[in-house]
N, C-alpha and C positions, 0 to 999 in steps of 0.2 A: 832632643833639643830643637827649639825653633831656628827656621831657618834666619829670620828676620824678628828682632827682639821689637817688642811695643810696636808690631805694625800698624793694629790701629792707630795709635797715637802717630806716626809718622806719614801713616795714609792721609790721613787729618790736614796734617799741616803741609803736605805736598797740595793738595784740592785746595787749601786756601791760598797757595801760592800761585795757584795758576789763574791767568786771565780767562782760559773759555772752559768753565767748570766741566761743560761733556765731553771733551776730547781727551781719548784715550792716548792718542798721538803725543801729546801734552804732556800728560801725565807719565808716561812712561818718561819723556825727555825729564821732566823735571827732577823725577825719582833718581832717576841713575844724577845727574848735577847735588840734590843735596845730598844724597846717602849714598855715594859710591863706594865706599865697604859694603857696603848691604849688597848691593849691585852687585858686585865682585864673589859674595859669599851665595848670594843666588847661583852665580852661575857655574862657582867649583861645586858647591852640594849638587847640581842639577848633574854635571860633568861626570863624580862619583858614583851618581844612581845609574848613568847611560854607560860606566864603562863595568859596572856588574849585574849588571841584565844580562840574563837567561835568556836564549832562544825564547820568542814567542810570550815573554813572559811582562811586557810593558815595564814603563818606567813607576817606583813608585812616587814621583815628581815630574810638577807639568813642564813646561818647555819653559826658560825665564821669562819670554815674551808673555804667556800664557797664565804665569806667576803674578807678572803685574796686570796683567787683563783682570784677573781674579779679585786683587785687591782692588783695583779701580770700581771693580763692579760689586764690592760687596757693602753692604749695607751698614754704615756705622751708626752708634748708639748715639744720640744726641742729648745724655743725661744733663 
């Protein structure tokens, strides 16, 4: 199950919300203010992967900071 439903679509509409389209800074603020369920469910799924980790064995989810670095930086379709 995703962790965050329709992210592009909600990636979307945070980057249109914001005044300085490259700041990550931004984007991160913005995301947690209009999707804070999402926010919130990023950071139990992130919480659950780090508290059943095996020695040596890495997370298999990135850090939430790192979550929305990702969506910030990934490339959406302009259909």
């Amino acid at each position: 199950m995703a962790v965050v439903i329709k992210k592009d679509e909600k990636t979307a509409l945070v980057k249109a919300a914001m005044n300085n389209k490259e700041s990550l800074g931004e984007f991160k603020a913005k995301f947690k203010e209009m999707y804070p369920d999402d926010w919130y469910r990023i950071v139990r799924t992130h919480d659950k992967h780090k508290k059943g980790n095996k020695i040596n064995k890495g997370y298999a989810m990135p850090h939430p900071d790192q979550y929305l670095a990702d969506l910030f930086n990934k490339k959406i379709s302009q259909d």
